[in-house]
Every structure is written in C-alpha cells, then in structure tokens.
C-alpha positions as CSV (number, residue, x, y, z in Angstrom):
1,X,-17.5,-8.1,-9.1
2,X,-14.0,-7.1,-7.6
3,X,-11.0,-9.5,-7.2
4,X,-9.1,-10.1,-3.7
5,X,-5.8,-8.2,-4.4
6,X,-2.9,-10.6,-3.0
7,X,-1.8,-10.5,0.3
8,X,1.8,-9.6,-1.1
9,X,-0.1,-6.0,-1.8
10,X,-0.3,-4.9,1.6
11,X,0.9,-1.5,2.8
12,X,1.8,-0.5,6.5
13,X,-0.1,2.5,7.1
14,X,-1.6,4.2,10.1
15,X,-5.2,5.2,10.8
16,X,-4.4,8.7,9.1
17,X,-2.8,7.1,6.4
18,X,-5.1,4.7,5.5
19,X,-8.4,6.9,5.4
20,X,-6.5,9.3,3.4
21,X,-6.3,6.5,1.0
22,X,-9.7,4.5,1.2
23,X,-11.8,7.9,1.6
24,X,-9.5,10.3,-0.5
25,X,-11.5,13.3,0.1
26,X,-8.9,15.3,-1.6
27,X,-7.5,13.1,-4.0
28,X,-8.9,11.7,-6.9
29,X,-8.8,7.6,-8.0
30,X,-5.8,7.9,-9.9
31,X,-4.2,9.7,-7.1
32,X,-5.1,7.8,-4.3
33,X,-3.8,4.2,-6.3
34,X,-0.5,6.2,-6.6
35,X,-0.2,6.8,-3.4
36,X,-1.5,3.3,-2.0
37,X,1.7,2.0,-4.7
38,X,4.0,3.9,-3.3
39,X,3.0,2.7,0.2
40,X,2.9,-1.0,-1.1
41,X,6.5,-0.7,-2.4
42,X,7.3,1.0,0.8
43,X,6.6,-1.5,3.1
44,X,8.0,-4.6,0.9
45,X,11.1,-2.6,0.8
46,X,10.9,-2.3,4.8
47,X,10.2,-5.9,5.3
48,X,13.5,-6.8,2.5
49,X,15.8,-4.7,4.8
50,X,15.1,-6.6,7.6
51,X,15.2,-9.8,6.2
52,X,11.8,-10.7,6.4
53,X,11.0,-11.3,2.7
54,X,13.7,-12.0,0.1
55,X,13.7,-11.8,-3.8
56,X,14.0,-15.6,-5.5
C-alpha cells in the first residue's frame, strides 16, 4: 500500500511535463524520480523567491 507524499512535494509542471513524468515512456523509474526532484526543488525554490514560503 503506497503513502500520500506531502503536499510540500509538489512540482509546477505543465500537461507535457507532467506525462513525461507519470507515463515516462522514455525514461526509466530512477529517471523519472530524478527528474520529478529536480521539478520539486524547482518550484519551492520559485515560491522562496517570491516570498511565498520561507525557511524557519
């Protein structure tokens, strides 16, 4: 049974984006988590710059 990841590991992606990820036709697991990481790091570093999320 899989877990609910946590809301503070979402990624902003587009349509294209996003099935690349979830269907990953031409990547393999490992690759797609990569690149679903680097989208989730992405985005929170996005949403730091404007000043919508902080560090405490």
């Amino acid at each position: 049974m899989s877990q609910k990841a946590s809301d503070c590991l979402t990624a902003a992606l587009c349509s294209d984006c996003h099935g690349e990820i979830d269907n990953g036709r031409d990547m393999n697991r490992d690759e797609r988590r990569a690149r679903m990481n680097d989208a989730i790091v992405r985005t929170l570093d996005q949403l730091a710059r404007r000043g919508l999320v902080r560090a405490v």
